[in-house]
C-alpha positions in Angstrom: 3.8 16.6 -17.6 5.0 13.5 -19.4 1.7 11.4 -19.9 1.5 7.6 -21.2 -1.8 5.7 -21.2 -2.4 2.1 -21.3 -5.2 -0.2 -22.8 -5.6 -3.5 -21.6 -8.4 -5.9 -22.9 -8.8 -9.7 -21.4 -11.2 -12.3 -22.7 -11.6 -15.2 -19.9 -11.9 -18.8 -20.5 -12.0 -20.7 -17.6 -12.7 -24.5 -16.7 -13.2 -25.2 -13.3 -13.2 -22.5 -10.4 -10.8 -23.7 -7.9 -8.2 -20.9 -8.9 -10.7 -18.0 -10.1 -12.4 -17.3 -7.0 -9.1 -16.2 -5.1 -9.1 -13.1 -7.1 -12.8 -12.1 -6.5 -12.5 -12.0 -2.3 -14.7 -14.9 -2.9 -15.0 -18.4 -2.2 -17.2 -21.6 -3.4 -18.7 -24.2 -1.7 -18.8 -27.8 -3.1 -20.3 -31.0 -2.4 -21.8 -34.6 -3.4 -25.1 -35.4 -1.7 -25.6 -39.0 -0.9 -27.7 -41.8 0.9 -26.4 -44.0 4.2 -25.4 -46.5 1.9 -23.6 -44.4 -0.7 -26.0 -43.8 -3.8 -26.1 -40.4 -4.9 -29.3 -38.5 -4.5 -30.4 -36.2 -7.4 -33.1 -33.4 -6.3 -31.8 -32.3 -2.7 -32.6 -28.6 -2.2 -29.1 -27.5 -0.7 -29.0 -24.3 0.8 -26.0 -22.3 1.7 -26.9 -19.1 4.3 -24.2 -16.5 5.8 -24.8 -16.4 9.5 -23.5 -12.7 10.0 -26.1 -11.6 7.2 -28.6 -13.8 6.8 -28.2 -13.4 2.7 -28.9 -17.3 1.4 -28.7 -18.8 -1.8 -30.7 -21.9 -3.0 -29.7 -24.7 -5.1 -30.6 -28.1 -6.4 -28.1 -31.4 -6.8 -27.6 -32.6 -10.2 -28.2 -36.5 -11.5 -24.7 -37.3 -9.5 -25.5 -36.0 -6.7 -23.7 -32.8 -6.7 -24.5 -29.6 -6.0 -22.1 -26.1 -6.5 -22.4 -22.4 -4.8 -19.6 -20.4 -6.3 -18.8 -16.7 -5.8 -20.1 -16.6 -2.1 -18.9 -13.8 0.2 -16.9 -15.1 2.4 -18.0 -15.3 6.4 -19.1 -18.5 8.2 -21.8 -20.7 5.9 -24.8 -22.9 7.4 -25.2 -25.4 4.8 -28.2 -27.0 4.9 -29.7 -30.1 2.4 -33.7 -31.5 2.3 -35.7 -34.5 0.5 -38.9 -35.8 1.2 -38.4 -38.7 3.0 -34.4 -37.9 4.4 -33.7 -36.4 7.7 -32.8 -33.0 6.8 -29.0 -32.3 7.6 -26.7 -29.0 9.1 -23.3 -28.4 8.3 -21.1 -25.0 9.4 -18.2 -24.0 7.1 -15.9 -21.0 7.2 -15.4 -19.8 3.7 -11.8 -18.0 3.2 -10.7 -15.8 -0.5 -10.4 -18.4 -2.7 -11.7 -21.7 -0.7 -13.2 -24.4 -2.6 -14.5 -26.2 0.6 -16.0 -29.4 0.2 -19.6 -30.3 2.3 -20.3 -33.8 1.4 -23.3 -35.0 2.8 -25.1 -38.7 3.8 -28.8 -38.2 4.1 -30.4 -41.1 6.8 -34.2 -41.9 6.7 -36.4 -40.0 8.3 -38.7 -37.1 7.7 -37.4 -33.6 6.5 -38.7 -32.1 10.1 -36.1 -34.1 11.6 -32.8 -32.3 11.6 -29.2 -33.8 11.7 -26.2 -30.8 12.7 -22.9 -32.2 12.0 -20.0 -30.3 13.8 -17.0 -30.1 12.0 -14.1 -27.9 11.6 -12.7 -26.5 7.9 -9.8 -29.1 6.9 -6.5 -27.9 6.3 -6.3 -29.0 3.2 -8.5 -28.4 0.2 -8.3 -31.9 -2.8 -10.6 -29.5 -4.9 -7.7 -26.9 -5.6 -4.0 -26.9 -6.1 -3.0 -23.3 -5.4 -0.7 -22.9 -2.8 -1.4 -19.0 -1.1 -1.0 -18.0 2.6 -3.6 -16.1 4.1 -3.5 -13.5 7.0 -6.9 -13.3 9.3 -8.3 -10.8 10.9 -7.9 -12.0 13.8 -4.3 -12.5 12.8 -3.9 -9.0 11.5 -5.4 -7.1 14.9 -3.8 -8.9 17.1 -0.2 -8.6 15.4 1.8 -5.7 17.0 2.2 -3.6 14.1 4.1 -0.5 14.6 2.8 2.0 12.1 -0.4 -0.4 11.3 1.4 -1.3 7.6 -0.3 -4.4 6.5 2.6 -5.2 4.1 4.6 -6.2 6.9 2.2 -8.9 7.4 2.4 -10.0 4.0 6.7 -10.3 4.0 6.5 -12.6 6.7 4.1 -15.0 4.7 5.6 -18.1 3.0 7.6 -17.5 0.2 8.0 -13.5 1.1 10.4 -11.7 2.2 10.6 -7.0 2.5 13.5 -7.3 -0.5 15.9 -4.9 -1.0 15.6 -1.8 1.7 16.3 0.6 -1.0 13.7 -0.2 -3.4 11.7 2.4 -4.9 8.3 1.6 -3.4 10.1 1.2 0.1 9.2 5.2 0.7 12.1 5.9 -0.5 11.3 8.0 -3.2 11.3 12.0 -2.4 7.6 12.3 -3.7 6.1 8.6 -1.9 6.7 8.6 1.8 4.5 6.6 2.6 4.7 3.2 4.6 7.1 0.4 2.7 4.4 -1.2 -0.4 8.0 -3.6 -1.0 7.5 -7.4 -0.8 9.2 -10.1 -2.6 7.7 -13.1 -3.7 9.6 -16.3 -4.4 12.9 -14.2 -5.3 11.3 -11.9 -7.5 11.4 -8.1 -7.6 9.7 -5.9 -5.3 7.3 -4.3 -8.4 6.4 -7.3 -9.5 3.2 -7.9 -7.4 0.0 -7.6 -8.7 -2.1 -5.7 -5.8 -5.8 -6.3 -5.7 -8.1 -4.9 -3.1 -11.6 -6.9 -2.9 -10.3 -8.5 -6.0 -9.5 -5.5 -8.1 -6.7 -3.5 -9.6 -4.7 -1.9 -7.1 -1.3 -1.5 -8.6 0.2 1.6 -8.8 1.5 2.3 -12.4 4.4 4.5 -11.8 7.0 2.5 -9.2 4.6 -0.7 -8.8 4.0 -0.2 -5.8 -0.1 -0.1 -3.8 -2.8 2.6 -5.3 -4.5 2.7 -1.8 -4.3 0.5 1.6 -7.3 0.5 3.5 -6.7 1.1 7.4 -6.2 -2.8 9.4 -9.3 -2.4 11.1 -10.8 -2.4 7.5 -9.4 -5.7 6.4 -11.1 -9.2 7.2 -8.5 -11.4 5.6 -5.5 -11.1 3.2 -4.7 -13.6 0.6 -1.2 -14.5 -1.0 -1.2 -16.3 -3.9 2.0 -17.3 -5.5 1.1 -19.8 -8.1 -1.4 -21.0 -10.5 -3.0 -17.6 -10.9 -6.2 -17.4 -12.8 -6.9 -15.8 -16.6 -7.8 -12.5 -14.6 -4.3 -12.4 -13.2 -1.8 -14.2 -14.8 -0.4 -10.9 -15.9 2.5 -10.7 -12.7 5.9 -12.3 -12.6 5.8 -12.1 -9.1 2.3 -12.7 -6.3 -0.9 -11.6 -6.0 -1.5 -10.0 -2.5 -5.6 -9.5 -2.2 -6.7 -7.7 0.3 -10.4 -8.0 1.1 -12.3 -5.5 3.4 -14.8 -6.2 5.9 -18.4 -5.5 5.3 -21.3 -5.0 7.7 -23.2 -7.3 9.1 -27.0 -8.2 11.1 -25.2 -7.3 14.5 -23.6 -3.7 15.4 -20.0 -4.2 16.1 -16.8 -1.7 16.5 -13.9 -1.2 17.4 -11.3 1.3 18.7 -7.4 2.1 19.1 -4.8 4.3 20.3 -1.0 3.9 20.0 0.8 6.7 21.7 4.2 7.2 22.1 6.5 10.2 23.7 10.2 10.9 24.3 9.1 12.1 28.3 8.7 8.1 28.5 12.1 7.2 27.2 15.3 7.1 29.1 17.9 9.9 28.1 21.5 8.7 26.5 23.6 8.9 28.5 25.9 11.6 26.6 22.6 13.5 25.5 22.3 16.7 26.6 18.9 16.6 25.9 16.3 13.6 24.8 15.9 13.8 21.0 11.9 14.6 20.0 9.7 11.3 19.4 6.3 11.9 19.4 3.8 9.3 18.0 0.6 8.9 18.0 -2.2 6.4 16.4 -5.7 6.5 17.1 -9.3 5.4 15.0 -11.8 3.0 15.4 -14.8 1.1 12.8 -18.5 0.3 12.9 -20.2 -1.9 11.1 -24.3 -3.2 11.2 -27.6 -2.9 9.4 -29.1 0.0 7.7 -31.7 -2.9 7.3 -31.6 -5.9 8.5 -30.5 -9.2 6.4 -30.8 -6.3 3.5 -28.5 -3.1 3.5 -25.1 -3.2 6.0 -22.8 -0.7 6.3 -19.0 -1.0 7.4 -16.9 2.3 8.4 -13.7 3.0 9.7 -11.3 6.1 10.5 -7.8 5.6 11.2 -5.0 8.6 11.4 -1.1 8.7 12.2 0.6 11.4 13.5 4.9 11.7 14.2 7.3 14.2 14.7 10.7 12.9 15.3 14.3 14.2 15.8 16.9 12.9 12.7 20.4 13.1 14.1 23.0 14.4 11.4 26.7 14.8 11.1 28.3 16.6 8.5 31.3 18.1 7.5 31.6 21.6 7.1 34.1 25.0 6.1 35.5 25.6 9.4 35.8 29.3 10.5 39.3 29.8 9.4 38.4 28.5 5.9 35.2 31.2 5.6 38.3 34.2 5.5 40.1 32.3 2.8 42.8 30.4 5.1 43.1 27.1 4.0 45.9 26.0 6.1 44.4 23.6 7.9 44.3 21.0 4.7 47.5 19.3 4.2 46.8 19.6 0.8 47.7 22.6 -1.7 45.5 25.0 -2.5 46.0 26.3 -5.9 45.9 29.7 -8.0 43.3 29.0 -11.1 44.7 31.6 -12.6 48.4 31.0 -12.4 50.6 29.6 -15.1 52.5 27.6 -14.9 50.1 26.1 -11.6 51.3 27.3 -8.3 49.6 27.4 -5.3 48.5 30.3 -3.0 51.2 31.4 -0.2 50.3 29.6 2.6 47.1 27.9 1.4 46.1 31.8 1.9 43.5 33.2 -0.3 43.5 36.9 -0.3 40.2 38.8 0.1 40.0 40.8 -3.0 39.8 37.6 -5.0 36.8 36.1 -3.1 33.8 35.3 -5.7 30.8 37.7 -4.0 28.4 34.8 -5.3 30.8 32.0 -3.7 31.0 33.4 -0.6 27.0 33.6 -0.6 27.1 30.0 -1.2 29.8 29.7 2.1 27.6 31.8 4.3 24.8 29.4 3.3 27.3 26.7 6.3 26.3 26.1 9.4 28.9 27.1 11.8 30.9 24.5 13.2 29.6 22.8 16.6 32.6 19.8 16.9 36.3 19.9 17.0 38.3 18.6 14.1 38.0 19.3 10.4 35.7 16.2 9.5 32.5 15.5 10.9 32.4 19.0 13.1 28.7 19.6 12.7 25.9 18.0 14.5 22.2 18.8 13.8 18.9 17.2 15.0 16.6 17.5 11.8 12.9 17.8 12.7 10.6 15.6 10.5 6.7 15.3 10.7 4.2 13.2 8.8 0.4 12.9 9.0 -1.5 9.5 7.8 -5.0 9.7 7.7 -7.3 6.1 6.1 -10.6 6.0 5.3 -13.0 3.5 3.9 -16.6 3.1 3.4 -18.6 0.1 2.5 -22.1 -0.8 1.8 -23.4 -4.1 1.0 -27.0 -4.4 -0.3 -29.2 -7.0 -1.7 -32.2 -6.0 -4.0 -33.9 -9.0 -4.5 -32.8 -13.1 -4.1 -31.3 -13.0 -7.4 -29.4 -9.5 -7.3 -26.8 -8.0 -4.9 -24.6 -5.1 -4.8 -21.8 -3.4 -2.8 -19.8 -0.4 -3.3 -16.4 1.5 -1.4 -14.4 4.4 -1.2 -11.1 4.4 -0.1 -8.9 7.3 0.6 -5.7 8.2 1.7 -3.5 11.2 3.1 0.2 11.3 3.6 1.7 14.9 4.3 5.4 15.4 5.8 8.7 17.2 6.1 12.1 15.7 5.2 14.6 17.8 7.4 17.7 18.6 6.0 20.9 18.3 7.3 21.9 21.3 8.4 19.4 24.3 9.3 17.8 27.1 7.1 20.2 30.1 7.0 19.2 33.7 6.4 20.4 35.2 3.7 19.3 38.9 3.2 15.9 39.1 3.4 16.0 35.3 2.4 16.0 32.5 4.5 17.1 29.6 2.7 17.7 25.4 3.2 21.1 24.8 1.9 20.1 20.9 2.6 23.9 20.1 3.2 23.5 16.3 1.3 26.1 14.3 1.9 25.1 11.4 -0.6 24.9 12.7 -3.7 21.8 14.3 -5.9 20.1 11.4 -4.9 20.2 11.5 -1.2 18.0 12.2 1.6 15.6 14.3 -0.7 14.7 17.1 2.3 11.8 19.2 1.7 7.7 18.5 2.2 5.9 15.6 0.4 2.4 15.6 0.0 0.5 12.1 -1.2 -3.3 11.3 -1.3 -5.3 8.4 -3.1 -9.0 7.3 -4.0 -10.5 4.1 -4.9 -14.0 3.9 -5.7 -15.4 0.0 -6.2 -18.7 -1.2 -7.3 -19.8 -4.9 -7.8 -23.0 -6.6 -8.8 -23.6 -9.9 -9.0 -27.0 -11.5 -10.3 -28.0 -15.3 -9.6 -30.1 -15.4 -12.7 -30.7 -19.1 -11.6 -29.2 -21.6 -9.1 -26.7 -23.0 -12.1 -26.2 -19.4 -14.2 -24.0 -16.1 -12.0 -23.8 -12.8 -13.8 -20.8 -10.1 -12.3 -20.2 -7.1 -13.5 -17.8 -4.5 -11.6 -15.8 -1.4 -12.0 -12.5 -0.1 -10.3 -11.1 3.5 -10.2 -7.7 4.2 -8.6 -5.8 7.1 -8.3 -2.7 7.6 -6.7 -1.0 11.3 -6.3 2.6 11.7 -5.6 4.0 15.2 -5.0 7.6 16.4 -3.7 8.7 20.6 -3.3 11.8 22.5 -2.6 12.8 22.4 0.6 12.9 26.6 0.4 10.0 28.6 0.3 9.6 30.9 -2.9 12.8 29.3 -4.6 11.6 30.3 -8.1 14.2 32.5 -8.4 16.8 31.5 -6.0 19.7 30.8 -8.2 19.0 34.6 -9.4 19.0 36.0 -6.3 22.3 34.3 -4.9 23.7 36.3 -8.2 23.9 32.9 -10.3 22.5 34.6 -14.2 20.6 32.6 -16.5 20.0 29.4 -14.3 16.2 30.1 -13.4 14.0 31.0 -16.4 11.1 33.5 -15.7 10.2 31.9 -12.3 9.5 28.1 -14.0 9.0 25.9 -11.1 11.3 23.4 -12.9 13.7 25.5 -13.4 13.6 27.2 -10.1 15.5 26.5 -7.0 19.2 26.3 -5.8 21.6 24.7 -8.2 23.5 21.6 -6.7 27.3 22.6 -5.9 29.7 20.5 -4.5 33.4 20.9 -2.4 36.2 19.2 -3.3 36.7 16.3 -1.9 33.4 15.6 -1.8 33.7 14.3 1.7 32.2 18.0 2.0 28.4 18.5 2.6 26.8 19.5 -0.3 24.2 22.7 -0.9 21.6 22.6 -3.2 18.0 21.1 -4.1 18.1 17.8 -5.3 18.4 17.0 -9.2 14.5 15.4 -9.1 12.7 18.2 -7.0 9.7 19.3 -7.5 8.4 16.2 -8.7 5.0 14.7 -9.8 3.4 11.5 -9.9 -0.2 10.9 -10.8 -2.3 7.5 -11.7 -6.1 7.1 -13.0 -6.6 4.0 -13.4 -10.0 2.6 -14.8 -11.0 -1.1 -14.6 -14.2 -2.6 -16.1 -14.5 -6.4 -15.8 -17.5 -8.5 -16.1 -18.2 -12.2 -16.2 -21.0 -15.8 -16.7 -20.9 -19.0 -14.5 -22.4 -21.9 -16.0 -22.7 -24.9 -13.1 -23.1 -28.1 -14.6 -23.0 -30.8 -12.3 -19.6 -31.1 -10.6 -18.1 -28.9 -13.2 -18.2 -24.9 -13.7 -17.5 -23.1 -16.8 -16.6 -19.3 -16.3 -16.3 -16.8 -19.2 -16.1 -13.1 -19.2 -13.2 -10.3 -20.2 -12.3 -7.1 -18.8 -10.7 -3.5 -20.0 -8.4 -1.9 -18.2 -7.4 2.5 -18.9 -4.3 2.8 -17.4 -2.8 6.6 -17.3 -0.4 8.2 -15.4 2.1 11.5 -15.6 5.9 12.1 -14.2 6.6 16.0 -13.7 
């Protein structure tokens, strides 16, 4: 296997948040604190808590009057400020991936046990950031009627984004990646170009470009499209960064449940079929989420599996039964003597029977029989294809002390599945064989089974060593497998056995299978493995990042730098 590794370092110098945050799944809150008449106060105690976990952090305005909370989870904020000798004051904010919201406050006379709750709604636009991004909720997400639960095709119908070209190669196109379409272009540019981030890190598969993992949609809280002004952390994409944040658990027990089922018995019968074609899907799963301890240790889950068989309708031109004994005069065309000089072609486009190839007319047996009239097009075959999705993901969120929080996931994913060929297996002998019978070229249709699986394993601590100085340090591992066979079982030496010498070397797997051989004109099926199969992908993928916040005042310096191992193999 053909291995290349990758070393990426970053050192991070950033002034000002308002872009950084969008690539942590986090978001900042902002404000100036003032008094009815418009002088700042210095010294309010502002304090920002998360309603679904209780988790608060503390801080203090500066001489100006402002105050700054950056790297918050994001969830729905009670933000709260206090003097002596001030009414004390409420204010509710939803806090998206990448928000800089803006809570300014006017503190009236009074004393701090009187309590002012100003009901408001999250503006529409943010004057403390200029990056333009499109975001997908989760209410958006679960409610959208998604056939095949694919978040990506969310993400192509965000601003600026469109699924590209249909044959691109992280479209499941390729014979070793079936999986769900990971294809989305961003303002024109190519399909591989995206830089994937789940809960802010590396998610980009090295190979094709395409997505390491996706976590099932019950998993996902909110989705973030960023196409411009992208921070130090990910300025390293000509096209966007798609951040996908998951859902963590929470002070109340929540869940949820689905099934998507669907069944050619339901479906009304063409009306020239004979029979309905089969078309069998079915969807189910379901999440939890809650305490393991209240306003302390939460827990989010979820399960989610896919399941189709489906009838692929072929047409293909095949030998017709005349053409098996060596009579060729159907064709219009001539049929000629290879061994004939000068050139001359056989009587009759007749071939005679004691100058048949014994390994060619293996190959011919390897037809299906014809099934329609007419020498083009005569054979019609419903191909049988399965797959099997399964998602998992597991999150925990805990908080040690006031100043240091953690959370950790695994993600994993399963993709199995037949391609069906073209025409059906034949028996050969004591062999039963897939002749595949492509009709676009080596790099056609790709039958055979696929197997795919991936992990991602995330941890993250952050540390509010004071209300003005935030520590992070996390680390990312991502590993996508890829894997595509022979469409015919024990095909090691199947060139050998048809009677073709010196084309499979000692049972090598690489080596192995049918050969690809073609009629002439080509409009003639084709038998014969594909040029790429078997093929091999695999990823590991290491990120280590880590990072300081300095607040001071309205202003926020953020330094930090990051390694990224990236290795992957082709086979």
């Amino acid at each position: 296997m053909a291995r290349v590794r990758s070393l990426a370092g970053v050192v991070i110098l950033i002034l000002g948040l308002a872009a950084s945050s969008a690539a942590q799944g986090t978001g900042d809150i902002v404000g100036r604190v003032a008094d009815s008449s418009g002088g700042v106060l210095p010294g309010v105690t502002v304090t920002a808590t998360n309603l679904a976990t209780n988790l608060s952090r503390t801080t203090v305005t500066s001489d100006t009057g402002d105050y700054t909370f950056t790297l918050l989870a994001i969830g729905v904020y009670e933000v709260k400020t206090e003097l002596a000798g001030f009414k004390s004051q409420t204010a509710t904010v939803t806090l998206s991936t990448g928000d800089r919201a803006r809570v300014d406050v006017r503190l009236d006379l009074g004393t701090v046990s009187e309590t002012v709750t100003v009901v408001g709604e999250t503006p529409l636009l943010q004057t403390d950031t200029s990056r333009v991004s499109s975001r997908l909720t989760a209410e958006t997400v679960q409610n959208a009627p998604i056939v095949g639960r694919n978040i990506i095709n969310m993400v192509q119908l965000t601003p600026g984004a469109s699924e590209g070209a249909a044959n691109a190669t992280i479209s499941g196109n390729r014979p070793d990646d079936r999986r769900q379409t990971s294809a989305v272009s961003i303002n024109g540019n190519p399909e591989n170009d995206n830089l994937q981030l789940v809960d802010g890190l590396d998610n980009t598969e090295r190979v094709m470009g395409g997505m390491g993992i996706k976590p099932s949609i019950d998993a996902i809280q909110e989705v973030v499209v960023q196409t411009n002004l992208y921070s130090a952390e990910n300025g390293r994409t000509l096209g966007g960064v798609i951040n996908i944040i998951t859902k963590s658990g929470s002070n109340q027990f929540r869940g949820s449940g689905f099934y998507f089922g669907r069944n050619q018995d339901f479906d009304a019968k063409d009306f020239f079929a004979v029979t309905k074609p089969l078309n069998h899907l079915n969807q189910f799963g379901g999440s939890l989420g809650g305490p393991l301890k209240s306003n302390r240790t939460f827990f989010f889950v979820d399960y989610d599996q896919g399941r189709i068989r489906k009838d692929q309708p072929f047409v293909v031109t095949v030998p017709t039964v005349r053409m098996r004994t060596g009579d060729f005069s159907e064709l219009s065309a001539s049929i000629y003597d290879p061994l004939s000089s000068p050139r001359a072609s056989f009587p009759g486009n007749l071939i005679p029977a004691n100058r048949f190839d014994p390994t060619a007319a293996k190959l011919m047996s390897l037809y299906p029989m014809p099934n329609q009239p007419g020498l083009a097009n005569n054979f019609a075959y419903n191909g049988e294809g399965w797959q099997t999705n399964q998602t998992t993901d597991i999150r925990i969120d805990h908080r040690f002390t006031g100043k240091d929080s953690i959370f950790a996931r695994y993600s994993y994913n399963l993709t199995n599945g037949l391609t069906p060929s073209q025409c059906p297996p034949a028996k050969t002998g004591d062999r039963t064989i897939d002749p595949t019978c492509n009709t676009n070229g080596t790099a056609g249709i790709y039958s055979g089974p696929y197997h795919t699986f991936a992990h991602n394993v995330v941890a993250n601590w952050l540390r509010v060593a004071s209300p003005t100085l935030i520590t992070e340090v996390k680390y990312n591992f991502v590993r996508p497998l890829t894997s595509a066979s022979r469409p015919s079982a024990n095909a090691a030496d199947l060139a050998a056995y048809l009677g073709f010498k010196n084309v499979n070397y000692d049972s090598d797997p690489i080596t192995g299978g049918l050969p690809w051989f073609e009629m002439r004109p080509t409009s003639y099926a084709a038998i014969g493995d594909p040029t790429f199969i078997p093929m091999e992908t695999e990823d590991h993928n290491h990120q280590i990042a880590g990072s300081i916040t300095k607040m001071m005042g309205a202003h926020s310096i953020k330094m930090g730098g990051g390694i990224v191992l990236r290795m992957f193999g082709v086979q």
